[in-house]
C-alpha positions in Angstrom: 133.6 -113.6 -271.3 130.3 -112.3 -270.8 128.6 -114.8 -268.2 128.0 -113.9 -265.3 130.2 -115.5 -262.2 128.2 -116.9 -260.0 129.4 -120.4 -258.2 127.0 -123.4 -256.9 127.9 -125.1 -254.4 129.3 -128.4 -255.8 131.7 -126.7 -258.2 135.0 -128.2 -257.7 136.4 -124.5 -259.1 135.4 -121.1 -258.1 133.7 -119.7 -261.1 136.1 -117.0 -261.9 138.9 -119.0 -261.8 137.5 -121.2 -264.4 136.7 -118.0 -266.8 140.7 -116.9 -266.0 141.9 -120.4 -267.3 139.1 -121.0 -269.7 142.1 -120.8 -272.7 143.9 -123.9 -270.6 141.2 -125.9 -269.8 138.7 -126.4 -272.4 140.4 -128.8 -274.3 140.4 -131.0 -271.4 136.3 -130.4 -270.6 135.9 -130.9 -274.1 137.6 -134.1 -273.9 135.9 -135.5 -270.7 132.4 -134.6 -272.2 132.9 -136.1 -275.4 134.5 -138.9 -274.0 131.2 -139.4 -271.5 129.2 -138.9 -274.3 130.9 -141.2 -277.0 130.9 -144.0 -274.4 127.5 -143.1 -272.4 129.2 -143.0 -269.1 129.3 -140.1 -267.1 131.7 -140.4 -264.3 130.7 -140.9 -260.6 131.8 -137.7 -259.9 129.4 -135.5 -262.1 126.4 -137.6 -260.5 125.8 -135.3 -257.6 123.0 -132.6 -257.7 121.0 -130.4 -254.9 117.6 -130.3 -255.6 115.6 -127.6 -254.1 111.7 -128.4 -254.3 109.9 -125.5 -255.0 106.3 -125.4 -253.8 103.5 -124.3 -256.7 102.0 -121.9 -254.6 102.3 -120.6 -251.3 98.8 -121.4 -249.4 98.9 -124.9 -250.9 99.7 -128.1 -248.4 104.1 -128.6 -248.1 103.6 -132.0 -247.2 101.6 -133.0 -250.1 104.5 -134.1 -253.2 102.0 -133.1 -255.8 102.5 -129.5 -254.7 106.0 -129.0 -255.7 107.4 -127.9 -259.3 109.0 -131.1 -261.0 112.7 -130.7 -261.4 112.8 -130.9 -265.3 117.1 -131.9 -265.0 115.7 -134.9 -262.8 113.2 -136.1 -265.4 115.8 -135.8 -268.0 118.2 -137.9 -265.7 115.7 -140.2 -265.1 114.5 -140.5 -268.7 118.2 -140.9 -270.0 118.9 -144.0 -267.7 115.8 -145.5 -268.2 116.1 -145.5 -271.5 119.6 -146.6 -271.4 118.4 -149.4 -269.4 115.8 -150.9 -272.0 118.4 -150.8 -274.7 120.8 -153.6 -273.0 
């Protein structure tokens, strides 16, 4: 595999470990994704992130919230369970 290992911090498996045993675990990431996906659940478990804010510019104001990059993951999150929440 050509990717490159790098870990985060709330992988539950160190990167290459996951590469080694790629061939024994896929079917069963495949399964829990497809499974999340088919019923629109994604486990407690996968619900955790660390967000870093980064600031636009340096000179500008760190207190000031409209200074920071958006976190486009978070607006997708957001987006996904709000729109989840106006089809019930």
């Amino acid at each position: 595999m050509s990717s490159p290992t790098k870990s985060y911090t709330l992988d539950p498996v160190p990167t290459y470990l996951l590469k080694e045993s790629l061939h024994i675990l896929l079917p069963y990431i495949t399964a829990t994704v497809n499974a999340s996906l088919h019923e629109g659940h994604v486990p407690v478990t996968q619900k955790h992130a660390i967000i870093t804010p980064l600031i636009k510019k340096s000179t500008l104001e760190t207190s000031v919230l409209k200074n920071y990059l958006m976190n486009n993951s978070v607006e997708f999150d957001i987006y996904v369970e709000g729109d989840r929440e106006n089809r019930c």
